[in-house]
KOLDOFI-493567 format. One record per residue (C-alpha): residue number from 1; residue in three letters; y negated, z negated, x. Coordinates in steps of 0.02 Angstrom, whole numbers, plus 32768, in hexadecimal, padded with zeros to 4 digits. Each point is the difference from the previous one (the first is absolute). Last residue first. Layout:
N
PT dokol tormi    Y    Z    X
PT   NUM   ALA    Y    Z    X
...
END
This chain:
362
PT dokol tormi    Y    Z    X
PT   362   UNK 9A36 E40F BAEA
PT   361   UNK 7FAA 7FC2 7F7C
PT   360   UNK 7F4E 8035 7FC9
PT   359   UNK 7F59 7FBE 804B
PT   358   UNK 7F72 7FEF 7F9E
PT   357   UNK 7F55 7FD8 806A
PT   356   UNK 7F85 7F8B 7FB3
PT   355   UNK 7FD3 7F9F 80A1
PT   354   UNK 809A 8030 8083
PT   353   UNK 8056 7F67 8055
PT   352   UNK 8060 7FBF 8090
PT   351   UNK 7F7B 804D 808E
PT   350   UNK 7F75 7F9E 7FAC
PT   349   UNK 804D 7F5F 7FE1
PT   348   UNK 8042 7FBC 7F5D
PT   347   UNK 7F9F 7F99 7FA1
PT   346   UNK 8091 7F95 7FA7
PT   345   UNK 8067 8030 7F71
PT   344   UNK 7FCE 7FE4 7F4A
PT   343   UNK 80A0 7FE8 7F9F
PT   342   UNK 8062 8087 7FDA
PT   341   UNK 800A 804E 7F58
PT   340   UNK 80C4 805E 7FC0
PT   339   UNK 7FE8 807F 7F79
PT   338   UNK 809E 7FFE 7F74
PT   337   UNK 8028 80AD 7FF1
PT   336   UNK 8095 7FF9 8043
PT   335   UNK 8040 8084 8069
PT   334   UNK 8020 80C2 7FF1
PT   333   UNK 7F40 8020 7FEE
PT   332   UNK 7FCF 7FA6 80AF
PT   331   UNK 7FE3 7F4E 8021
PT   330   UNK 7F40 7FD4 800F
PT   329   UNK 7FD7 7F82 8090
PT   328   UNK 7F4A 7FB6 7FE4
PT   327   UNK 7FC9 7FB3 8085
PT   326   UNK 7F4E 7F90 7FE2
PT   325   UNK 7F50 8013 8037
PT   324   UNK 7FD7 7F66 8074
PT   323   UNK 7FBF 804A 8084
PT   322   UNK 8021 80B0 801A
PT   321   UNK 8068 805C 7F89
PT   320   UNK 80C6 8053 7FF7
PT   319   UNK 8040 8063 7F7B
PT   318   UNK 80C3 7FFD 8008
PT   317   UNK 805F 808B 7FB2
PT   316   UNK 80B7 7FD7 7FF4
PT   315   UNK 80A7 8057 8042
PT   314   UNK 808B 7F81 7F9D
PT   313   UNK 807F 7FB1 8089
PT   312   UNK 7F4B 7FB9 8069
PT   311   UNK 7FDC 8034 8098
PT   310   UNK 7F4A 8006 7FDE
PT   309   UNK 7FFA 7F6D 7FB0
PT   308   UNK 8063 7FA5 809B
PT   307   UNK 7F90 805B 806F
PT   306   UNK 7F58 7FC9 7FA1
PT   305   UNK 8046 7F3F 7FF1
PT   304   UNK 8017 8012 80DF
PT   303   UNK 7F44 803F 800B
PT   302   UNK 7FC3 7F6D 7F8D
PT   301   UNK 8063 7F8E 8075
PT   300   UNK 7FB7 804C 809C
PT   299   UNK 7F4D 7FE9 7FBE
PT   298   UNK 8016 7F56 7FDE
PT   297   UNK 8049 7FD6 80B8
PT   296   UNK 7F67 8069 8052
PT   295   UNK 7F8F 7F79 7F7C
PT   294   UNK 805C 7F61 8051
PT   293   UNK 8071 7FA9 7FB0
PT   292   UNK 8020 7F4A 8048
PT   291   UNK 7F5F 7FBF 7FF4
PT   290   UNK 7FB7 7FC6 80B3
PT   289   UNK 802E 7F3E 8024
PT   288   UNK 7F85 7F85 8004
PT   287   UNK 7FBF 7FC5 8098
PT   286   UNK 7F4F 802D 7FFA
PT   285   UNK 7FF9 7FB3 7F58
PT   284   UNK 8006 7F41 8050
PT   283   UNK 80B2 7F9A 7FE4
PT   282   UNK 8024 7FA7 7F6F
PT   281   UNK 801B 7F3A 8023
PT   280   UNK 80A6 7FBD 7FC1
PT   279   UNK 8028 7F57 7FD7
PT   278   UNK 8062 7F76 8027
PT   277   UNK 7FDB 7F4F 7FBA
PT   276   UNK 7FD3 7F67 8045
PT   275   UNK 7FE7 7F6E 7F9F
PT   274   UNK 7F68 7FA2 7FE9
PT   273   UNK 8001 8032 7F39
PT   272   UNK 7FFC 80B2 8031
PT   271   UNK 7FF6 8027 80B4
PT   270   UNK 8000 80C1 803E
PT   269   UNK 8084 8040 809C
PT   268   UNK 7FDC 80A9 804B
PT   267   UNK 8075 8092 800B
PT   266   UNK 7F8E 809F 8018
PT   265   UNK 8019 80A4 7F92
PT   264   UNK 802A 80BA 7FE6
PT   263   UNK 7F77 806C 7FE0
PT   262   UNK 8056 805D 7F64
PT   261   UNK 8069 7F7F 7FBA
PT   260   UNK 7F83 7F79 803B
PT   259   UNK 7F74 804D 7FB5
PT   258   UNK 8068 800A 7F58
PT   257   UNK 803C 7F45 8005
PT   256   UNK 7F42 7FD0 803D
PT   255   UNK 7FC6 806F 7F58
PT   254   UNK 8075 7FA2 7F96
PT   253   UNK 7FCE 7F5E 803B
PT   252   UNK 7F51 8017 7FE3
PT   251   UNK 8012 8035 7F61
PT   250   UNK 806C 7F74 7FC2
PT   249   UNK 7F7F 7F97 805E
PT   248   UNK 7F83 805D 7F8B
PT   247   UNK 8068 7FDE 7F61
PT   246   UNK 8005 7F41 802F
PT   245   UNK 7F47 8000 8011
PT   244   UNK 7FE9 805E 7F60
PT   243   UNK 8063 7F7E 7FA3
PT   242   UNK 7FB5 7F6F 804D
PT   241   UNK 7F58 8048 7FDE
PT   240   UNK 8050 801D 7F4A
PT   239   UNK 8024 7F41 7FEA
PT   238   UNK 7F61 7FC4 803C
PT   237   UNK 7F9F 806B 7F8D
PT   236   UNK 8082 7FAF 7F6D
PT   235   UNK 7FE0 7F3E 803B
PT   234   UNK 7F3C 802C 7FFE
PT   233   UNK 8025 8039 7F58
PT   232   UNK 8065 7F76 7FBC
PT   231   UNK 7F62 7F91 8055
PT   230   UNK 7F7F 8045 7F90
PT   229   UNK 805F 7FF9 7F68
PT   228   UNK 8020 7F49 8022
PT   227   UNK 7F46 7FEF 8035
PT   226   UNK 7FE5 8050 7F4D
PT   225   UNK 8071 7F94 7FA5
PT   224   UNK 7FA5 7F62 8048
PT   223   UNK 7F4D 805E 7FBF
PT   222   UNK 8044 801D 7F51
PT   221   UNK 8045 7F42 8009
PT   220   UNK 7F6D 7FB2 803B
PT   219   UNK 7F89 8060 7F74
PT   218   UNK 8077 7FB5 7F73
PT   217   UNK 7FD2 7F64 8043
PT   216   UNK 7F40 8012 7FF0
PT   215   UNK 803B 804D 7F5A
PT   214   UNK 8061 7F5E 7FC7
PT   213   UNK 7F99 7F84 8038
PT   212   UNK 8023 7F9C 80BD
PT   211   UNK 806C 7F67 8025
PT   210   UNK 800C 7FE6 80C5
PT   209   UNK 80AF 7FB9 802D
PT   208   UNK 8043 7F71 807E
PT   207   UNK 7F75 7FE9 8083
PT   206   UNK 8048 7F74 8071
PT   205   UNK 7FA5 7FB4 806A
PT   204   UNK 8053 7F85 8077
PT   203   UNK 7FE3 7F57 8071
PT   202   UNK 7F56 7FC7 7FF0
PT   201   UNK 7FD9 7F77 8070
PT   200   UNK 7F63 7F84 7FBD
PT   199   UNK 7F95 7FB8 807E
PT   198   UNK 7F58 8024 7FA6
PT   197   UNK 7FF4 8096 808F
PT   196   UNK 80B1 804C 7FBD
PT   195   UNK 7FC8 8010 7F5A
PT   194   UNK 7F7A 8096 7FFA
PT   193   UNK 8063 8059 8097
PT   192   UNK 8096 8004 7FAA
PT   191   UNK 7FC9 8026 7F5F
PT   190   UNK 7FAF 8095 8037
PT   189   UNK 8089 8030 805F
PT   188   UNK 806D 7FF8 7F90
PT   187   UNK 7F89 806F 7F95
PT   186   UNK 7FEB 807E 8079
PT   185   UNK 80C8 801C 8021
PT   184   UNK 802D 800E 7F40
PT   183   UNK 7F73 807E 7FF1
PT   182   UNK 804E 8060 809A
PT   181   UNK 80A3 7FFA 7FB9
PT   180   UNK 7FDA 8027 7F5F
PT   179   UNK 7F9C 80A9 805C
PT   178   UNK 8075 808D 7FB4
PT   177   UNK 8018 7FAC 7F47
PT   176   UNK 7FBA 7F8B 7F9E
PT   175   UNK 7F55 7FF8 807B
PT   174   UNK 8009 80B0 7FF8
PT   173   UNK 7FF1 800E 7F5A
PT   172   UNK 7F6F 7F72 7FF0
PT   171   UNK 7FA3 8055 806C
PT   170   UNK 7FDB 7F91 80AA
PT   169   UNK 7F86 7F77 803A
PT   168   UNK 7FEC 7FAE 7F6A
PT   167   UNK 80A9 7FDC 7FF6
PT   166   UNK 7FF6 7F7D 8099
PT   165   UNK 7F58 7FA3 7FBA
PT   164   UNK 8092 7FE8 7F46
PT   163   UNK 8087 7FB6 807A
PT   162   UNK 7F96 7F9C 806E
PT   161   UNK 7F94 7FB2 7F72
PT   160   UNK 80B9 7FBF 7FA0
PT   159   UNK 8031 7FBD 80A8
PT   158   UNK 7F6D 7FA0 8025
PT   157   UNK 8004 7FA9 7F49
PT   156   UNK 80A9 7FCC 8029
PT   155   UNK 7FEB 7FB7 809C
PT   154   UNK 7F79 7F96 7FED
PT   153   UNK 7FFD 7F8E 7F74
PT   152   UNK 80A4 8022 7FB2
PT   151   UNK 8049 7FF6 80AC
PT   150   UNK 7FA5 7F6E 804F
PT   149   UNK 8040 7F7F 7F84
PT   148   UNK 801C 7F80 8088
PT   147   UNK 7F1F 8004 8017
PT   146   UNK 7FB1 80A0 803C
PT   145   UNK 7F71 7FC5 8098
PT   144   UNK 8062 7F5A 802C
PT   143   UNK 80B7 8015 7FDD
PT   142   UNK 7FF3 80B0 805C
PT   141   UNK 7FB2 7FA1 80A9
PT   140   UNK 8078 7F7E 7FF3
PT   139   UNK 80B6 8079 7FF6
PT   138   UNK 7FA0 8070 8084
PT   137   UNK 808B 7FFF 806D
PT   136   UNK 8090 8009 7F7C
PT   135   UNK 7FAA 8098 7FE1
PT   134   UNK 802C 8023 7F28
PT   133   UNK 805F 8060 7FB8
PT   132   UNK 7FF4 80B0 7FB0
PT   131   UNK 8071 808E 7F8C
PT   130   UNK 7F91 8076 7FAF
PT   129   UNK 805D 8061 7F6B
PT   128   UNK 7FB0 809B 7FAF
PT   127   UNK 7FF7 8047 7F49
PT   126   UNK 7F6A 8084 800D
PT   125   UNK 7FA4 8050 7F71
PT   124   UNK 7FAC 809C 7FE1
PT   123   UNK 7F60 804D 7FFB
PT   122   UNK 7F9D 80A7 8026
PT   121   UNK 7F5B 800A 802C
PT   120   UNK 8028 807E 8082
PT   119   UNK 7FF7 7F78 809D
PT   118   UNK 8080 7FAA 7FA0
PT   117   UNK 7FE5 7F6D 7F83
PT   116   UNK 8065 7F5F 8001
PT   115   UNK 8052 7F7A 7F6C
PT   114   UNK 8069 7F74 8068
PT   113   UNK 807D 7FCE 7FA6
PT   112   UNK 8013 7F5A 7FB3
PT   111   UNK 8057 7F79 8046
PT   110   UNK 80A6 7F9D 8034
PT   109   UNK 805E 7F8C 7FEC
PT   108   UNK 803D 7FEC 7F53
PT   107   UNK 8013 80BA 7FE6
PT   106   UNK 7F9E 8076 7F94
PT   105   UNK 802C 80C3 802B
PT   104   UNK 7F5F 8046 804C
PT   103   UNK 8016 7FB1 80A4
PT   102   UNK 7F91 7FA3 8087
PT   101   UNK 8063 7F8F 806C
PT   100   UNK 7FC5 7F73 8079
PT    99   UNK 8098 7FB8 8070
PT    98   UNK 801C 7F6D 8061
PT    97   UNK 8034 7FEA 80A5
PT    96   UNK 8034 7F47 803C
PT    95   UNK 7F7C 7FA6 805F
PT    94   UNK 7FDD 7F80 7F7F
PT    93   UNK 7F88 7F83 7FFB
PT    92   UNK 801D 7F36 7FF4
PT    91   UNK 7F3E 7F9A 7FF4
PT    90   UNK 8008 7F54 804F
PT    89   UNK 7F79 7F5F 7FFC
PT    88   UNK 7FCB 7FB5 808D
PT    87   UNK 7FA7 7F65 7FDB
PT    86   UNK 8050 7FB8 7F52
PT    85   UNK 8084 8019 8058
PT    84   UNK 802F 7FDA 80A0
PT    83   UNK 7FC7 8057 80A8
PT    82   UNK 808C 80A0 8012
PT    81   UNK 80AA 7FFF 804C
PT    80   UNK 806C 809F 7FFA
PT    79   UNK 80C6 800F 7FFA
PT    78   UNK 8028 80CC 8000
PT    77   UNK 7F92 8096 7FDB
PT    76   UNK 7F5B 8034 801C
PT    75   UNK 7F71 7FA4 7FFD
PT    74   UNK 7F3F 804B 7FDB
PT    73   UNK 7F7C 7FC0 8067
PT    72   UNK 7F71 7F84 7FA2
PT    71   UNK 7FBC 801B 7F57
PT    70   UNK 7F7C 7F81 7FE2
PT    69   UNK 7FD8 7FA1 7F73
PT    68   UNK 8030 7F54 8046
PT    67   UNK 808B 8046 8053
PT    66   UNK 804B 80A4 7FAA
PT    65   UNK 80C3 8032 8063
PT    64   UNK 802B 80B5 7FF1
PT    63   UNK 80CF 8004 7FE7
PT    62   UNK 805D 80A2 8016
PT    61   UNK 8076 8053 7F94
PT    60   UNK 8097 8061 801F
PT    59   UNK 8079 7F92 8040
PT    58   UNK 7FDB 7F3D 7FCC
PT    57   UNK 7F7C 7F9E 8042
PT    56   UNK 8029 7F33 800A
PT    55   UNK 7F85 7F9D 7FE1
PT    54   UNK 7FD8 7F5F 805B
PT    53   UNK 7F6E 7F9C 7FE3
PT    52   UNK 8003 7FC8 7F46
PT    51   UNK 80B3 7FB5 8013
PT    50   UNK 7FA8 7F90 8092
PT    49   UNK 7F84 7FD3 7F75
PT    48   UNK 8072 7FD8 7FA0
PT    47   UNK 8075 7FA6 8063
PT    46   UNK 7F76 7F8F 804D
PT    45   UNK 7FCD 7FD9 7F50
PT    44   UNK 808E 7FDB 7FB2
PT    43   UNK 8045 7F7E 808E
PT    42   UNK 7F52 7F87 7FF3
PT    41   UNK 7FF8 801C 7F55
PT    40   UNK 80BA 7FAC 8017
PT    39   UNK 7FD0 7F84 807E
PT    38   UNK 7F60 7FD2 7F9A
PT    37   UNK 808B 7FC2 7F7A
PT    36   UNK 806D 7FB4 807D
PT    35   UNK 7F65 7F92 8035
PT    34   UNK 7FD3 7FDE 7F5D
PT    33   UNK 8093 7FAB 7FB5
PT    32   UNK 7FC7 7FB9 7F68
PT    31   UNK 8003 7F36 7FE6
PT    30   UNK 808C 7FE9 7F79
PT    29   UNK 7FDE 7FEA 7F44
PT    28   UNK 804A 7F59 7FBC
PT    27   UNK 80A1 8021 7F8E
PT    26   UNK 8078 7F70 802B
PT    25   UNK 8066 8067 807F
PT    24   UNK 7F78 802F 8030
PT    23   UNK 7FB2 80C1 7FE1
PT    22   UNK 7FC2 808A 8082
PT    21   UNK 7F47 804F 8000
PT    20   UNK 800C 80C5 7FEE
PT    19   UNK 7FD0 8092 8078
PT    18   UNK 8028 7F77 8094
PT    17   UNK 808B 807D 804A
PT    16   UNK 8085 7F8F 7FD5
PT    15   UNK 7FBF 7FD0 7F50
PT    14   UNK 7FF8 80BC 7FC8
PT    13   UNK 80B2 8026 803A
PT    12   UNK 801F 7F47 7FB4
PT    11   UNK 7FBA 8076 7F56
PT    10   UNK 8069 808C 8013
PT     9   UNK 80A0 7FB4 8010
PT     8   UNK 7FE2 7FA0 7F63
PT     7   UNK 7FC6 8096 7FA2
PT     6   UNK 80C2 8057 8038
PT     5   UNK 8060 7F6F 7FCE
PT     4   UNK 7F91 7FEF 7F47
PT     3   UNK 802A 80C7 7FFA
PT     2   UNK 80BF 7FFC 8021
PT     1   UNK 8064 801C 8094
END
C-alpha cells in the first residue's frame, strides 16, 4: 500500500466521523456531519472518564484515593472504583519492605555510618541495617503527616538518633563486646517504638560491626584473652574436683571391699542409669569376724622357733629379750662363723620368757 493509498484512507476516516467536510463529485464542499462528530466526543469522554475510575491495585502496594484535596481510606488490592478524575485523584504506595543501611564501605544504596560516643567518652562507629514497611492500615494516615517518601524523611533520621542515644548508655568496650546484644536490643527497640505510632512496621535491626581505634580495640582483645584465661582455669578446677571425686569413690570402694572381707556383707540391688544393679551392703562392725591369730597363738609360735633353735644340729647360744629385743643364735667355734639375726619376735608372755637372762644349750 503506498503513501497517497494510505492519506486517502485517512482522510474519508476524517469525513466519516465529521472531523473533515466531504467533496462532490464536481468539487463542492459537503455539509459536515455533526451529529457523528458529537457521537465520537460523545464516546471519548464516557470512556475516559470511566478509564479514570477504575484502578486496578497490584500485590504489594496499596492505593489512597485524594478527592478534592482530601485523602480518603486507603484501598487495597484488586479492581477498585473511585469518583473520576479530575475529582479524585490517586496516589500508589508500597507495602513491600525496604531497607535503610548505614556502612562505611560506599555503596549505591546505602549511607553513612553512624559516628557514637560511649558512656567513657570513647567513640566508634556502627554499620547497621534497618529493614521497615509500611501498615497497610494506616496507608492514608502515613501519606498525610510524612508524604510517599516517608523513609528519608522519617525513618532514617530516627534510626541514626536510636543507635548513637543507645551507646550512650554503655562503655564503648562493652558495647563492642559483652553487652552487643543488649545495645543491639535497645536500639531496636527504640526504633520500633519511635516508628510504629506514625504507622510504619519495622521489621529487623541488624547491627553488623562497631568500628573502634586501635588502642580502644587493642583493650577488647587483652580483656577477651583474659575471660579465655579465666575460663581455661575454671575448666582445670573442674577437672581436678572430678579427679578427687573419682579418687574418693575409689576410696570408698576399697574400704566397703575391705569391710566386707572382714564383716561380711548384705546383697542389695543399686540402679544406675534406671537399671538395676546388684550390690553388696557391708555389714555393721559388731559382726565382723575376730582376727585369726590371737596373742596365746603368737606366743606359741615364738615358743615352737625357740625349740627348733634349741634343737638345732649345731649347739647355739641364744640370747633371748623382752619386747621387741631380737634372738641372736651364735653357732659354736667348730661351725661357721657366719652369725645368723632373727627377726624381731613377738612379746612373748611372762611364763615363756626371761628379761635379760642367757640360757645355754641343752
Amino acid at each position: 500500500m503506498s503513501v497517497e493509498q494510505v492519506g486517502q484512507r485517512f482522510a474519508r476516516g476524517m469525513v466519516t466521523v465529521g472531523l473533515l467536510r466531504g467533496r462532490a463529485p464536481d468539487g463542492t464542499a459537503l455539509p459536515r456531519r455533526s451529529g457523528r462528530l458529537a457521537a465520537l466526543v460523545l464516546v471519548v469522554t464516557i470512556a475516559g472518564v470511566g478509564y479514570s475510575m477504575l484502578h486496578i491495585v497490584s500485590a504489594g502496594s496499596v492505593l489512597v484515593p485524594i478527592t478534592l484535596g482530601d485523602a480518603q481510606t486507603q484501598q487495597g488490592r484488586g479492581l477498585r472504583v473511585t469518583l473520576p478524575w479530575p475529582i479524585t485523584q490517586v496516589v500508589s504506595m508500597s507495602v513491600q519492605t525496604q531497607s535503610y543501611t548505614m556502612s562505611q564501605t560506599p555503596q549505591k544504596g546505602t549511607d553513612a555510618a553512624v559516628l557514637v560516643l560511649g558512656s567513657d567518652g570513647a567513640s566508634g562507629t556502627v554499620d547497621a541495617t534497618v529493614q521497615y514497611r509500611l501498615n497497610p492500615a494506616q496507608a492514608t494516615t502515613v501519606y498525610t503527616q510524612l508524604g510517599r517518601s516517608f523513609g528519608p524523611k522519617f525513618v532514617q533520621p530516627v534510626s541514626r538518633a536510636c543507635v548513637r542515644a543507645e551507646f550512650e548508655n554503655y562503655p564503648m568496650i562493652d558495647a563492642a563486646t559483652i553487652d552487643a546484644l543488649a545495645v543491639s536490643d535497645g536500639i531496636a527497640a527504640c526504633i520500633r517504638s519511635a516508628i510504629q505510632p506514625a504507622g510504619i512496621q519495622m521489621r529487623a535491626f541488624q547491627m553488623r560491626q562497631v568500628v573502634l581505634a586501635s588502642q580502644i580495640q587493642g583493650s577488647i582483645n587483652a580483656k577477651v584473652q583474659a575471660q579465655q584465661n579465666q575460663q581455661s582455669q575454671q575448666y582445670l578446677v573442674q577437672a581436678a574436683q572430678a579427679q578427687a571425686s573419682i579418687q574418693r569413690l575409689q576410696a570408698l570402694a576399697t574400704s566397703q571391699a575391705q569391710l566386707i572381707v572382714a564383716c561380711g556383707g548384705t546383697p542389695t540391688t543399686t540402679k544406675i542409669d534406671r537399671q538395676a544393679t546388684p550390690d553388696v551392703t557391708p555389714n555393721l562392725s559388731a559382726q565382723c569376724r575376730p582376727a585369726l591369730l590371737t596373742e596365746q597363738e603368737l606366743e606359741y609360735s615364738y615358743i615352737q622357733a625357740l625349740r627348733d633353735i634349741i634343737n638345732s644340729p649345731n649347739p647355739p647360744t641364744v640370747i633371748m629379750g623382752s619386747g621387741s629385743t631380737p634372738v641372736v643364735q651364735l653357732p659354736s667355734r667348730t661351725a661357721s662363723s657366719t652369725a645368723t639375726t632373727a627377726q624381731p619376735a613377738p612379746k612373748a608372755s611372762k611364763q615363756g620368757s626371761s628379761k635379760g637372762r642367757t640360757t645355754p644349750t641343752a
